[in-house]
C-alpha positions in Angstrom: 66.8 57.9 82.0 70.2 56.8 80.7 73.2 56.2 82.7 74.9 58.9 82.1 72.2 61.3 83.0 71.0 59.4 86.2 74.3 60.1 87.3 74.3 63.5 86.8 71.0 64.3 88.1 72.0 62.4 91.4 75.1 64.8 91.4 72.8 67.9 91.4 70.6 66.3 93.4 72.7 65.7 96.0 74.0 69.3 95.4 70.5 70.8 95.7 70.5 69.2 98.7 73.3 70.3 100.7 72.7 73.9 100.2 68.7 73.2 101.4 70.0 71.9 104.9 73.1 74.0 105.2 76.0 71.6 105.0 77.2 72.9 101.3 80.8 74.7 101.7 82.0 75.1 97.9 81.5 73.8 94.2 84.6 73.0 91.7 84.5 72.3 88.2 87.6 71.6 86.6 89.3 69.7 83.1 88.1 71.4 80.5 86.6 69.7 78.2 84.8 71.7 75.6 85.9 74.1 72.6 86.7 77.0 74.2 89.9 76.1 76.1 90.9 79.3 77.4 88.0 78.5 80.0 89.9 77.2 82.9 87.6 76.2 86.0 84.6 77.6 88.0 84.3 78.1 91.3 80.9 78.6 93.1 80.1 79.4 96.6 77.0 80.5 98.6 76.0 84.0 99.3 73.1 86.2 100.6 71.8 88.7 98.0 68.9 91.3 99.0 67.9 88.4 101.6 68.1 85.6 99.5 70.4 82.8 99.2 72.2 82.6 95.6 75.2 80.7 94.0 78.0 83.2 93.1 80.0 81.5 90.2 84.0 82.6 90.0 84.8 81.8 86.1 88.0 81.8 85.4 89.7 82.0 81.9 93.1 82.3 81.1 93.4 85.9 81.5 90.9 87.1 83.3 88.1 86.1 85.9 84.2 86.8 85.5 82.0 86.8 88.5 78.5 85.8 88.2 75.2 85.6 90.5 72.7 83.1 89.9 69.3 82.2 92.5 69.9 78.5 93.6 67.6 76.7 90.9 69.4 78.9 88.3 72.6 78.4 89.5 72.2 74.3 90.2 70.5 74.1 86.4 74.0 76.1 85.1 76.2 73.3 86.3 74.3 70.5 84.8 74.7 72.4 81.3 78.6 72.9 82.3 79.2 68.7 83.7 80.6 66.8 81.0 80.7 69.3 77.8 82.7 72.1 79.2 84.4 70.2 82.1 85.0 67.1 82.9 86.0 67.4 87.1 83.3 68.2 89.7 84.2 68.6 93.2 80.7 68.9 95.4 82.4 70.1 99.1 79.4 69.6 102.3 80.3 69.6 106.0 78.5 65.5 105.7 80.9 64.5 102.8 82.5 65.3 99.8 81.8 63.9 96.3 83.0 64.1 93.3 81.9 63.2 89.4 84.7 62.2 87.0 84.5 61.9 83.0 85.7 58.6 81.2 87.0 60.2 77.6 84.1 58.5 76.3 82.2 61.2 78.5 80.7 59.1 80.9 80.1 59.5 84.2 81.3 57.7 87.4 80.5 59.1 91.5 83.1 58.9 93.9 82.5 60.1 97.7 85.1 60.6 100.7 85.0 61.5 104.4 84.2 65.3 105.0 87.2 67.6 104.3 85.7 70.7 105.4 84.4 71.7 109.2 82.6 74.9 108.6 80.7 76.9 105.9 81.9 80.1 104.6 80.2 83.1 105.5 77.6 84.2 103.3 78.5 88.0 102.9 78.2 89.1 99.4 81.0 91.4 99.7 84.2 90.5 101.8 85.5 92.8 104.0 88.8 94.2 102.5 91.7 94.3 105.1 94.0 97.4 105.0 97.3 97.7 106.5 96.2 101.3 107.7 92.6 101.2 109.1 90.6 104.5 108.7 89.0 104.2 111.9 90.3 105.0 115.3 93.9 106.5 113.3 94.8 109.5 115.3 96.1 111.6 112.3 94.1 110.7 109.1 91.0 112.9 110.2 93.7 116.3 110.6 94.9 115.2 107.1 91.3 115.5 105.5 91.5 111.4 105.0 89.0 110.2 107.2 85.9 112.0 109.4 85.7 112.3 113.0 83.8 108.7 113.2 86.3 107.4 111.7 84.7 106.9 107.9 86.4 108.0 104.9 85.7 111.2 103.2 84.8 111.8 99.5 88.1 113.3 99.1 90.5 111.2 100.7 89.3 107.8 98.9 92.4 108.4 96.6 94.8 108.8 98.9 93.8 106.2 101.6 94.2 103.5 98.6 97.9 105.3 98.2 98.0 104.5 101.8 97.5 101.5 101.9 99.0 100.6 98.4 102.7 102.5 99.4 102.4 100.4 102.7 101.7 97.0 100.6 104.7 97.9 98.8 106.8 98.3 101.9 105.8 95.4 103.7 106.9 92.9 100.6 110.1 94.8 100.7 110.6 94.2 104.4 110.2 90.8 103.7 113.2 90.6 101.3 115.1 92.8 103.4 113.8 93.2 107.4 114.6 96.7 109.1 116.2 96.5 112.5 114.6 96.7 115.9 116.0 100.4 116.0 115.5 101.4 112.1 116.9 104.9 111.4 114.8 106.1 108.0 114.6 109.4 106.0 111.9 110.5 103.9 113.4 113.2 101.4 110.4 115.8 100.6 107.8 114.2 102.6 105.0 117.2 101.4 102.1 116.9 104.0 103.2 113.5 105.3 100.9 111.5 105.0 102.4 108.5 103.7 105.4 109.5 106.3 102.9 108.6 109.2 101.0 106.0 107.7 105.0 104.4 107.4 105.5 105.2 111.2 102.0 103.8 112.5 102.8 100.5 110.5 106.3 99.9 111.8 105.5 100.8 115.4 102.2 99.7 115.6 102.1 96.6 113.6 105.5 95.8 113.3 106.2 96.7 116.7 109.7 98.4 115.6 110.7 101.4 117.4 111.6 103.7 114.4 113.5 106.9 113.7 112.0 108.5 111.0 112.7 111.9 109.9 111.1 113.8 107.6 113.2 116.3 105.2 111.0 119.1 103.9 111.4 122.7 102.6 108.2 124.3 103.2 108.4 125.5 107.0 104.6 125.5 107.5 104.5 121.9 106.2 107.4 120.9 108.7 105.3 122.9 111.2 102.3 121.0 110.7 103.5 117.5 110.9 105.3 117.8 113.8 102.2 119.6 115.4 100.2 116.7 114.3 102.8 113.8 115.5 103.3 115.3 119.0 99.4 115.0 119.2 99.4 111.5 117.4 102.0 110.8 120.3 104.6 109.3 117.8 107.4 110.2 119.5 109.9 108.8 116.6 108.7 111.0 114.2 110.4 114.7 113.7 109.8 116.7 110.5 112.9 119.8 109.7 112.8 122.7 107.3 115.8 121.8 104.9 117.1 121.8 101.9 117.7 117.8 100.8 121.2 118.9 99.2 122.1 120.2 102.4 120.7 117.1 104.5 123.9 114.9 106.1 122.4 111.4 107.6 124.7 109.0 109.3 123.0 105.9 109.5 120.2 105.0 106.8 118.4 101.6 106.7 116.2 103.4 104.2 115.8 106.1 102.5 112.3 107.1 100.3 111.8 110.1 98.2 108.7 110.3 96.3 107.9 113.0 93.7 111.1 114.6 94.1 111.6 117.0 91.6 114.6 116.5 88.1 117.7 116.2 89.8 116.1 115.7 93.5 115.6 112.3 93.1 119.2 112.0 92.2 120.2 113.7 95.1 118.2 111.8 97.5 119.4 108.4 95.7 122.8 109.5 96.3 122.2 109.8 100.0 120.5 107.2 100.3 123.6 105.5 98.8 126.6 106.9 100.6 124.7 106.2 103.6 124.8 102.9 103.0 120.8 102.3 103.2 119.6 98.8 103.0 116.3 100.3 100.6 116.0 103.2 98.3 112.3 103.8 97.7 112.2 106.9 94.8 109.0 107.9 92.9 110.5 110.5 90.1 108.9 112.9 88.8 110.2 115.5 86.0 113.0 114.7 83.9 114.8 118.1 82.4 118.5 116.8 82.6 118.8 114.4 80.1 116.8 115.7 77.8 118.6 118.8 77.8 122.0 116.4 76.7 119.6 114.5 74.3 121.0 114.0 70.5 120.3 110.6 69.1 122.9 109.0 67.7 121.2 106.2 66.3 118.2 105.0 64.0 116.2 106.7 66.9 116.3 109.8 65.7 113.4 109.3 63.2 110.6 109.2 66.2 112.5 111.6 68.3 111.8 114.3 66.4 108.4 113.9 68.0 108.6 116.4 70.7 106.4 114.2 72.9 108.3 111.0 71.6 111.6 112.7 73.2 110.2 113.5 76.3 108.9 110.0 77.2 112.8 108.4 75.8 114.3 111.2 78.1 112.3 109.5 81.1 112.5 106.2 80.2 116.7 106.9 79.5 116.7 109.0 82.7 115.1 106.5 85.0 116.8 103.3 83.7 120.3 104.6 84.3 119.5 105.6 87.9 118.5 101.9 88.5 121.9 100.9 86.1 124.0 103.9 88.4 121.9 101.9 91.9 123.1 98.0 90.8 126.7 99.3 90.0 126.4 100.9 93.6 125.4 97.1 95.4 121.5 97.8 95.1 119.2 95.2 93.3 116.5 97.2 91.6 112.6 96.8 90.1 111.1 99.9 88.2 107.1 99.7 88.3 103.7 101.7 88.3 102.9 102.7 91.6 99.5 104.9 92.6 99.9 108.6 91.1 98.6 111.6 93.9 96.8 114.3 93.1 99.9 116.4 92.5 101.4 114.6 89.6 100.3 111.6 87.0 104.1 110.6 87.3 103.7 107.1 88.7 107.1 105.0 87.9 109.0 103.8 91.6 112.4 102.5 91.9 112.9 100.4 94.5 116.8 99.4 95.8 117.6 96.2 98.1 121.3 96.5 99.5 122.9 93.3 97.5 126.1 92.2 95.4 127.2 95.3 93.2 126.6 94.6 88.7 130.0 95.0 87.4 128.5 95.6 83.5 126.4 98.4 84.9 128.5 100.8 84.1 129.8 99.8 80.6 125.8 100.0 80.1 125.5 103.2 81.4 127.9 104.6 78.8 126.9 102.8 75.8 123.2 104.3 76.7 124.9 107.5 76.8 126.7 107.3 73.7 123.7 106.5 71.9 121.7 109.2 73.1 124.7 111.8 72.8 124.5 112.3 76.8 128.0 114.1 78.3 126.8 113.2 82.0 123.9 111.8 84.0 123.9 114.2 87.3 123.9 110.6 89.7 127.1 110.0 88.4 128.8 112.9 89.4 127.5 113.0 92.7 128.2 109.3 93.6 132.0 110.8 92.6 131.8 113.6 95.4 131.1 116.5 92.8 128.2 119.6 92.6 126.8 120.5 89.1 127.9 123.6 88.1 
């Protein structure tokens, strides 16, 4: 045996070893070294698989990760093909020590072995237990809502919309770290349906932020409004009111944030506007329908060639729509993102806008109008009522 390959074999050896008497934690292999470079690194770590230990191998390319299972010989015999031809690091981690094997350019090998960096193992658990902002057990309104059973486990039919759950919550609690609500937070949710995501916003903040919010829910449908308050007096949330109105109609004083999702053509408008002259530090709006613009729509470009596309049209009246709300928002003070968040099960529309109280764009507007004069738009119905007036 050569060098080079006593070496190894005392590396995987050694590795063998540690997971036999329990003190292996992790494996890394890193610098690639063969042909294909978009493969990165692997990590490997132990898990239990239908009772029996195996090595699960994270590989990880440039744009994507693939994880495989291996039994232990398996697993130990695919890292002696990977050292030295596809990477040129290895990194052996044991509660006893860790070692290391390091490639010379010339490709040979050469030990090195420190002090213990790790105190424990890992569990073994095949599958780690996902942690949710909003847990489906012991929640006093997700059974009334169809979410979750009366155990506590989540029904067939409310999979989708515990992962919006727990996705619009996500979304909120990265906000709130840009831009905290105050101990007191006064917040209106514009067409809040069924509620669901109105109370799953109200648990977090009380519950896990420990706020003591005032959120009010604005809905037209009186037996929805009926519904939710029923179920929030029972939930005992005592900061959480529902009323039968008209969002047009709806006068707030104080706002630190204002959501509207799936609000309907000019709805979202409305509720941005609201959100706005209330001076709320976040405007959360999911749109959904588009019939304004497009009814203004006359290219006045090169455009006009795929416009003609019904379809085409429709998408650029969305796209045109959406983008000078978010313009119409930063000339108002509000720093904006526009991304893909989880459609329901009422509408595929999926596009939020998302407004953080900031410094106001001064070029907004000259970019609003040269939109408008491309598209042959007279008016986009934010702009008028940021400017006090009604469509007629």
């Amino acid at each position: 045996m050569d060098q080079t390959n006593e070496i190894e074999a005392r590396f995987l050896q050694r590795l063998q070893q540690s997971i036999s008497d329990g003190s292996f934690v992790k494996l890394t292999l890193s610098k690639s070294g063969g042909a294909d470079k978009a493969f990165k690194n692997v990590y490997a770590r132990l898990i239990e698989l239908k009772g029996e230990e195996a090595l699960q191998f994270t590989l990880r390319y440039t744009t994507r990760d693939v994880v495989k299972n291996h039994p232990v010989a398996e697993g130990v015999a695919m890292v002696g093909l990977w050292l030295g031809q596809d990477f040129l690091n290895g990194g052996l981690f044991t509660l006893d020590e860790d070692i290391s094997i390091q490639y010379s350019k010339k490709r040979v090998p050469k030990l090195f072995f420190h002090p213990a960096s790790q105190e424990a193992a890992p569990p073994k658990a095949h599958d780690k237990q996902k942690q949710y902002f909003i847990e489906a057990a012991g929640n006093p309104y997700l059974p009334d809502m169809g979410v979750t059973g009366a155990g506590g486990q989540i029904l067939a039919g409310g999979q989708r919309k515990f992962r919006q759950i727990n996705k619009y919550i996500e979304i909120i609690d990265s906000l709130l770290k840009q831009h905290p609500l105050p101990p007191e937070p006064q917040i209106v949710d514009m067409g809040s349906g069924k509620g669901y995501l109105t109370f799953a916003l109200y648990d977090y903040l009380a519950n896990q932020l420990g706020l003591r919010p005032a959120v009010t829910g604005v809905e037209l449908r009186q037996n929805l409004v009926d519904f939710c308050n029923d179920l929030a007096e029972k939930a005992g949330y005592g900061g959480l009111s529902f009323r039968a109105q008209d969002i047009y109609d709806f006068q707030p004083g104080r706002i630190d944030m204002l959501i509207a999702l799936h609000a309907c053509d000019t709805a979202t408008d409305i509720a941005i506007a609201r959100g706005i002259q209330a001076g709320a530090g976040i405007i959360i709006v999911a749109p959904c329908c588009h019939k304004q613009i497009r009814k203004q729509m006359h290219c006045q470009t090169g455009m006009q060639a795929i416009l003609r596309h019904g379809i085409l049209e429709e998408r650029q009246a969305e796209l045109i729509t959406d983008g000078i709300r978010a313009l119409l928002m930063e000339s108002r003070g509000y720093h904006t993102k526009v991304f893909e968040f989880i459609s329901t099960e009422h509408t595929a529309k999926n596009l939020m806008i998302v407004g953080i109280k900031g410094k106001p764009n001064r070029q907004a507007l000259e970019k609003v109008d040269a939109i408008k004069r491309d598209y042959g738009i007279e008016y986009h119905y934010l702009e008028r009522l940021l400017e006090g007036e009604k469509e007629e």
